[in-house]
N, C-alpha and C positions, 0 to 999 in steps of 0.2 A: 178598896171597894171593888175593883177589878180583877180579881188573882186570876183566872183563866185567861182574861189578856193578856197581863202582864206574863203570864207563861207560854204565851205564844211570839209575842215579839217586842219583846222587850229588850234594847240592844245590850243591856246586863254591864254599864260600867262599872257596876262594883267590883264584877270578874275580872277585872283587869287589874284591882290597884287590892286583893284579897291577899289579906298577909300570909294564909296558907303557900298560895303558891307563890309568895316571895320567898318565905323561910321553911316550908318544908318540902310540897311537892307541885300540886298542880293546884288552883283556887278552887276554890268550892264551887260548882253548878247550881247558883241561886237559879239560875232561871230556868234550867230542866229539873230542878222540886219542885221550883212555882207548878210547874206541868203537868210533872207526874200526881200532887198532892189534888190538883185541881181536873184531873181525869177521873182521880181512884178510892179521893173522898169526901163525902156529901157532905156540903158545909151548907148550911144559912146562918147570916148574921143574928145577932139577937134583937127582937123586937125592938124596937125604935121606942125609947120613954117621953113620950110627952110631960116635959117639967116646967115649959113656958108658955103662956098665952098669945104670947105673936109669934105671927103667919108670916111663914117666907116663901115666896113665888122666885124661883130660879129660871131663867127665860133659854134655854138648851141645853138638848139631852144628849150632848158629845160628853166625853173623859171629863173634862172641865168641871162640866152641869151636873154631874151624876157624883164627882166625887164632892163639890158642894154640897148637893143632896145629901150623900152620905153622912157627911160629919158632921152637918147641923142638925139633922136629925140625930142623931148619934148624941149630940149636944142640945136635945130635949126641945126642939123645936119641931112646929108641926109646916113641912117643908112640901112643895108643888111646884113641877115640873113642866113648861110649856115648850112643848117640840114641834117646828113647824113641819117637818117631816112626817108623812106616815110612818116610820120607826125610830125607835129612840136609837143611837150610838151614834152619831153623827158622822166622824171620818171613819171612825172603826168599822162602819157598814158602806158610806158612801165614797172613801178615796183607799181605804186600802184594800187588793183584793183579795176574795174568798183563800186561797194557795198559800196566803201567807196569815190569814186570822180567821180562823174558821168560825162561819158564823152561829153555830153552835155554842163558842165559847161566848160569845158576846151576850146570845143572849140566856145563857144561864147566870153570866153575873148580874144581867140588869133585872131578871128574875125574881134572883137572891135578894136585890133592894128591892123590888118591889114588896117579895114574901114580908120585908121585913117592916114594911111600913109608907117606904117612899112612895108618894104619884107621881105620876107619870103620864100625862097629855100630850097625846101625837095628834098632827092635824091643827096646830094652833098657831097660824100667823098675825106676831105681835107687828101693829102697826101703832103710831104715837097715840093713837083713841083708845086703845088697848092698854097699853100702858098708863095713858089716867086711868081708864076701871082699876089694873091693877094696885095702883096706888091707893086706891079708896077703899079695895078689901084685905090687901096686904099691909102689914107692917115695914117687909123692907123688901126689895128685887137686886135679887145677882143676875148680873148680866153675862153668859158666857156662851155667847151667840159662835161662839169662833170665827173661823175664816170661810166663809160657803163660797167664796168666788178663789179662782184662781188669777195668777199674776198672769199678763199679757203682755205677748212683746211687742211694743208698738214700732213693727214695720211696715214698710207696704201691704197691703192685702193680707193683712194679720185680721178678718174679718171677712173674709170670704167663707163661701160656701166648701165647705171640706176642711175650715183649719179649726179645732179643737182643743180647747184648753185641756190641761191634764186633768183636771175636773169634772169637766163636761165628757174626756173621754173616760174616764173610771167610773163615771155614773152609767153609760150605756152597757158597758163591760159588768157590772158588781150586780145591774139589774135585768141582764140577758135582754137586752133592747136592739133594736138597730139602729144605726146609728142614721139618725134624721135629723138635718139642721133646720130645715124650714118646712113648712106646711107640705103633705107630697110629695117632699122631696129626699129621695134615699141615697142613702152615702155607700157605694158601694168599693170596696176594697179591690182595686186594680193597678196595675203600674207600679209606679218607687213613690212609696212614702218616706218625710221625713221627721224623725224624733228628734227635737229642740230641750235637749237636757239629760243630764246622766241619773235621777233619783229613780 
């Protein structure tokens, strides 16, 4: 349901274990076709057939939410999408950055689903009152909320002003923001900072 993603970074284990380049030469470049196929030709999926009467409400529009959408649509059900974000991709626009998935590719596949039938609701934070409504007009709810917090290292002053989860800092970066932890208060880049992690 992603093919311009998936050709932008996709770390490609099939290339690794492709019997070409066991037994002949080099493996085959699944992941720079994905690329080139998804730059050079216009693909949309085929209309989404409605072949069942029950409503499916899927509750996040990351990889997850969106590849659920896909295939149950896909599988003849008439499928809605609740994204508490103003944009649907989840990590794909909010933890990884622009340099390495360009946000063009994102949103041409989520496009493609849409052209093809999927919705898609940004701005819709599901709270438990929410979820009963949805209960009463939907059939069933996938839940693929993902991970929207990052892990904390609980040390000292792991909660001061200036320390930033990888989360909270690829949001300020992916949305050209400055970096503000509290009301008024600007975080400005000076001295030795330090990075707690190799990803």
């Amino acid at each position: 349901p992603l093919p311009s993603v998936s050709g932008h970074i996709c770390h490609h284990p099939c290339e690794q274990v492709c019997k070409r380049g066991v037994l002949v030469d080099d493996p085959i470049a699944i992941r720079g076709i994905k690329r080139y196929l998804s730059e050079n030709v216009s693909y949309t999926p085929d209309e989404y057939p409605v072949m069942h009467d029950e409503r499916i409400a899927v509750i996040g529009a990351g990889p997850a939410g969106l590849a659920a959408g896909h295939f149950l649509s896909q599988a003849g059900y008439e499928v809605t999408i609740f994204e508490g974000n103003t944009k649907a991709g989840g990590m794909m626009v909010r933890g990884i950055p622009e340099f390495r998935l360009d946000r063009k590719a994102v949103r041409k596949d989520i496009n493609n689903l849409e052209k093809a039938g999927l919705t898609i609701k940004v701005g819709q934070h599901i709270s438990k009152n929410i979820i009963d409504k949805l209960k009463q007009e939907y059939d069933a709810i996938v839940i693929a909320a993902g991970m929207p917090h990052s892990k904390e290292l609980h040390i000292p002053g792991f909660r001061y002003d200036g320390i930033f989860t990888a989360l909270q800092f690829m949001e300020f970066v992916n949305n050209d923001q400055a970096m503000i932890r509290m009301p008024h208060q600007n975080f400005n880049v000076k001295g030795e900072g330090v990075v707690i992690g190799g990803g």
